[in-house]
Structure formats: structure tokens, C-alpha cells
N, C-alpha and C positions, 0 to 999 in steps of 0.2 A: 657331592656324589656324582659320580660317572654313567653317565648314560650313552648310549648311540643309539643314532636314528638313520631310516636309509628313508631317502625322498624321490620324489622326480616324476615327470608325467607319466601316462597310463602306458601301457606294455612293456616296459622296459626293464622286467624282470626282480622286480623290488623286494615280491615275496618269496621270490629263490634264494636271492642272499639273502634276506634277512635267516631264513630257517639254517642255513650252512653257518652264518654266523652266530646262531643261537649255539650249536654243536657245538664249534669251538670256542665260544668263549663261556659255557654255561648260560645262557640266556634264557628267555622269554619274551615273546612279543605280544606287543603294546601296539592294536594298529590305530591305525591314524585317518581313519577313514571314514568319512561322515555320513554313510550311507550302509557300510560291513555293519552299523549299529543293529540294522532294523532286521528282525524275522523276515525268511521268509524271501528275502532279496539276497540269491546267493549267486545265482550265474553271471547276471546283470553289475554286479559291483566285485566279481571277480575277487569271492573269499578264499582263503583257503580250505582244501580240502578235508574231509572229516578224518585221513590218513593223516594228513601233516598238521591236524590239528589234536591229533593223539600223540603223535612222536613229540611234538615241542605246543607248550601250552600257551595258549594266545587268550587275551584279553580285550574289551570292550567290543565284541563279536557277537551278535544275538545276543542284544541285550533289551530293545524297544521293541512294539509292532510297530508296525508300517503307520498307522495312526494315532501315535503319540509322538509330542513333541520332545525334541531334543537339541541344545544349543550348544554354541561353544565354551560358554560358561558352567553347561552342565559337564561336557568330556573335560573341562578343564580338570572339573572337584574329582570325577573317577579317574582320569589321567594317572595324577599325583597321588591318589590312594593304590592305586596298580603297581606304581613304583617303590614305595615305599613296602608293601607286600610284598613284590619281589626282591628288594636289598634285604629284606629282615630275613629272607632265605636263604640269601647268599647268591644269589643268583643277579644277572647282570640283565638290567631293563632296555630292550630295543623297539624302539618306533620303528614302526614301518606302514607307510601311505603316501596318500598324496594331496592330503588337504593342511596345505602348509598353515592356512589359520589356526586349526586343532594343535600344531605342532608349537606356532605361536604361543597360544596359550598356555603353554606349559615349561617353555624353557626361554622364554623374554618377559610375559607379561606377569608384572606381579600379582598376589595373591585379591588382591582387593575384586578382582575380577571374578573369582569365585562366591565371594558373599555377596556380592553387591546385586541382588535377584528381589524381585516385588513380583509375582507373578500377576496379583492383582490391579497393581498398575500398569503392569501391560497389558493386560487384555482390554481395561480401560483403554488406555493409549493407541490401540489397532482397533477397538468400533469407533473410536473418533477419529481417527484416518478417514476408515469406510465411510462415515457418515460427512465429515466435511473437507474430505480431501488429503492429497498428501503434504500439500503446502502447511496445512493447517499445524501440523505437528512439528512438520519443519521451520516454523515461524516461532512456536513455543522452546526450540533449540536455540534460535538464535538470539533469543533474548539471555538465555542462562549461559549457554558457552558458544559464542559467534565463530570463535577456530574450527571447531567440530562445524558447526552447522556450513559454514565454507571449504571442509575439506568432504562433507558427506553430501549427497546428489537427494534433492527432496523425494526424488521416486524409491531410493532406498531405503523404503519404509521403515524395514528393519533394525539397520543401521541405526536409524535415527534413534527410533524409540529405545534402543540400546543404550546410547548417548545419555533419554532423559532418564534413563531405567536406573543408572551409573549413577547420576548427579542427586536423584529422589532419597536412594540409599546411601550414599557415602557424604553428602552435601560438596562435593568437590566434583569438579568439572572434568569431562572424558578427557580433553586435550591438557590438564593439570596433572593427571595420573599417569598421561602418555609421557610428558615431561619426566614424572620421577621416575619410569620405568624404564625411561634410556637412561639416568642416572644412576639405577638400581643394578648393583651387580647381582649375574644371572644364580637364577636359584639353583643349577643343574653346570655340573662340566660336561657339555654335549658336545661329540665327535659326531657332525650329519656328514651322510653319505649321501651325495647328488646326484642320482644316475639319468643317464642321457645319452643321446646319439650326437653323433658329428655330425654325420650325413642325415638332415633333415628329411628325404625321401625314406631313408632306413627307417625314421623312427613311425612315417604313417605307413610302409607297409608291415610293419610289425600290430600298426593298429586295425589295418584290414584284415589280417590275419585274426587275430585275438576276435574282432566283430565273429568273424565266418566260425570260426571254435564253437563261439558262446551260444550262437546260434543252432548248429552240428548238437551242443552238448542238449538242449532244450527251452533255451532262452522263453523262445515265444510260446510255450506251455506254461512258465513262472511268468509270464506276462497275461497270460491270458486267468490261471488261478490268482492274483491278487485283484485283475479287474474287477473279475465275477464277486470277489467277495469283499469288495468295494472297497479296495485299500490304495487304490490311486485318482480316489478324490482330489483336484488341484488344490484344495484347503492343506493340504497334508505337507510337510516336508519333504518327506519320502517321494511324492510323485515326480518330485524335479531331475532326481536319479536318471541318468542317462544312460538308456539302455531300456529303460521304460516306456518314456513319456514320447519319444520317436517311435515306439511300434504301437500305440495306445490307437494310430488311427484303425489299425488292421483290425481291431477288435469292436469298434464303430462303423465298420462299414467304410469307411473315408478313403481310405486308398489301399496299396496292395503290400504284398512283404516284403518283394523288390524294390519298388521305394521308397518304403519304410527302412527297409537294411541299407540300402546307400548312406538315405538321411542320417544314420545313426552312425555310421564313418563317417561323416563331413560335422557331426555336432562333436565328436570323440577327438579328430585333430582337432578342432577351433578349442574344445575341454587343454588338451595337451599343449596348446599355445597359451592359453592364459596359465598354466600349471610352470610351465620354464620361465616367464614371466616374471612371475612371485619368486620362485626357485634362483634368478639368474641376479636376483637387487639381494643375499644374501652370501657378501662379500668371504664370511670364514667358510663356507659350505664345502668340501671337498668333491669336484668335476668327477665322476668318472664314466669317462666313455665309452658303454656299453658295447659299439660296434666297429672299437679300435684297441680295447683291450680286456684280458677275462677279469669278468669285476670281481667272482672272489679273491684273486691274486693280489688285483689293488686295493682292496677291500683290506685285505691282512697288511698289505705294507703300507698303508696309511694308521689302522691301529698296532699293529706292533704286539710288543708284549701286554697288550691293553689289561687294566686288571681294574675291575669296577670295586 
């Protein structure tokens, strides 16, 4: 099955084309964004609008609150049910985000990834972190699969206990499955769209820009109604969201909106440097440089007569 995906750090225009390219090819979008899940966080994680979300139908968007948990393995399972809903219409499936792991899981990583959930044993496995450390769990890693536990950082808590979460349920080791899924041909024919800037300055004043928007649009009002009603708890996933957790002092007293809004340009490029990062070690991805040429145009002359 044919699918496109448009990727690449934050401002660089990802959800524009992807809607011009739903138009023309018949589509729908699939976004790709680990934070568009949750209610409720719409300026801050820069969703689309309630206009272009009636003109072309989008998926995995307001789907959690801010206080429920959501993983990669859980967007992996609606991922692939999204697409599979949209091929059975006729219609052509398009990612569009910028959390290249979500994208990972769905057109590299095989299916085992999806079942392989104990949610019991994790929560186990995260109060004995809390309780005896992080080393603790990362020592129980590296008894069962020493690769994993050498290529995962013990402060990765996560990480980890994903690792033992993998091994509980499938009896086969993380770095065993990573093995068959570079050998596994990919479940999906994916044509990803890379977008990016040349000129590195380009791409952070497009990201000062977009800050000063979001901010203009009411940013610090939706930051100030999730405080209040306690949905940026640090327990939470959601409060890691960037665009939050840098203006959370303003609402404490702590400092002021002025440096709070700097702060959140300088966490938004260091965000769009690790995003080109991940983006730039994925060798078939198709470059297009947003502020050397118009990405619709290369956008069509990379897909072509595309026909999903």
C-alpha cells in the first residue's frame, strides 16, 4: 500500500502542504504528532484549524486529555487502523508531523511492537525505578538483553522499561526484534517528504515568528486554563509539550512572559535541531528546501502521477 508522509522540524510549513496535497491526490491526514493527540493543547502544538479541519479530514487529533497516557505503541495500533480506514475509502493516507519516532513505528517497525503491552508490568516497573533508582531497572535490562541496555542511557527510564515491557510479552529481546525489523520488508510503500531550510537562520526566524503568532493568537490563556485545571502536572506526558512547560513559570509567579517567551524560542530551535537530527540519518527521505524552492511544486515532482 502507498502512503506519503511530509516530515521536518517545527515551522517549516508541513501542515500546508500536506492539506494542498490531500486535494490533489484525494487524501487525508494522519498526523504525526505526539502532543496534537491531547485536548485542549491546540495553539501550543500548532494543530490545524477547525476550517482545514473540515475541508480535509484529519486523524489522531483530539483524541486523549492532557492527563492520560499515550505511547508510541499505542499511535502505532491507531496509526495503522487510520490507514487502513482510509485505503478501504479510496482515499490516499498522508502523515504529516514531526515526531519521526510515531512515524517510525508505522512504516519500519514491525507489528510485534503493537501487541507486545503489559500495562501492569509497567506501572510495576516505574514504582521500582521511583523506589530503588534508575540503575535498578537498568541492571534488570542488562541481564535479559545487554545490546539494549548498552545502547539505552539508565536515566532513560522509559526507554528501558519499554525494553523489559518488549521481552515480558514476546519472550524475545528488543535488540532481537530490532534485528528482524531491519530484515523485515517495510509494511507500507512510503514516499516521506523532508522539509527544511538551507539557510539555518531562515529556519529559526520562521520559528520566532510562529513563537510571536501563537502567542498574538492566545497561547498564554490555553496555558494559563490547563494549569488551573491541573492538566500540566509534571506526572503527565502532556506537560513536556513545548510551548507549555516554558511559560508554566508565569503562572507560578517565577518569572515574567518576556522570559518566559524568549525561553520558549531557544527550547523550540534546540526542539528543531534534534528533529533535523533524526530527519537528516534517514537516507531515502526526499530534502525539500523550503526557502530555495516552492515545496508544492517539488512536492508534485517528486510524487508524480502518484496513485495510492
Amino acid at each position: 500500500m502507498k502512503i506519503i508522509a511530509i516530515v521536518g522540524p517545527t515551522a517549516v510549513g508541513k501542515s500546508a502542504l500536506a492539506i494542498e496535497l490531500a486535494k490533489r491526490y484525494n487524501g487525508e491526514i494522519i498526523s504525526c504528532d505526539s502532543m496534537q493527540v491531547y485536548r485542549g493543547m491546540d495553539i501550543g502544538t500548532a494543530k490545524p484549524t477547525r476550517e482545514e479541519m473540515a475541508e480535509i479530514r484529519h486523524h489522531l487529533i483530539n483524541i486523549k486529555e492532557p492527563n492520560e497516557s499515550f505511547s508510541c505503541a499505542d499511535y502505532a495500533i491507531l496509526a495503522k487502523k487510520a490507514i487502513e480506514d482510509i485505503a478501504r475509502r479510496g482515499k490516499t493516507p498522508i502523515f504529516c508531523g514531526g515526531t519521526g519516532l510515531y512515524l517510525d513505528s508505522v512504516i519500519e517497525i514491525p507489528s510485534f511492537c503493537e501487541t507486545a503491552k503489559d500495562e501492569e508490568y509497567r506501572s510495576y516497573l516505574e514504582k521500582y525505578a521511583k523506589e530503588n533508582g534508575n540503575e535498578s531497572v537498568h541492571n534488570m535490562l542488562k541481564e535479559i538483553d545487554p545490546e539494549s541496555a548498552e545502547a539505552i542511557h539508565p536515566n532513560n527510564v522509559k526507554r528501558v522499561i519499554r525494553a523489559l515491557e518488549i521481552y515480558k510479552c514476546t519472550n524475545v529481546t528488543k535488540s532481537e526484534w530490532d534485528k528482524r525489523s531491519r530484515e523485515t520488508k517495510p509494511p507500507y510503500d512510503a514516499t516521506v517528504l523532508f522539509l527544511t531550510c538551507q539557510d539555518r537562520e531562515e529556519m529559526y526566524r520562521r520559528i520566532d515568528k510562529r513563537v510571536d503568532v501563537m502567542m498574538a493568537e492566545g497561547l498564554m490563556f490555553e496555558v494559563r486554563g490547563l494549569y488551573e485545571a491541573g492538566m500540566l502536572n509534571s506526572s503527565y506526558t502532556s506537560s513536556g509539550a513545548i510551548g507549555y512547560k516554558e511559560l508554566l513559570p508565569v503562572m507560578t509567579g517565577q518569572s515574567t512572559i518576556d522570559v518566559c517567551v524568549s525561553e520558549l524560542k531557544t527550547a523550540t530551535r534546540h526542539y528543531a535541531k534534534r528533529q533535523l537530527t533524526w530527519f537528516n540519518k534517514k537516507q531515502s527521505y526526499h530534502k525539500i528546501y523550503v526557502d530555495v524552492v516552492d515545496p508544492i511544486q517539488e512536492a508534485q515532482k517528486i510524487l508524480g502521477d502518484f496513485n495510492g
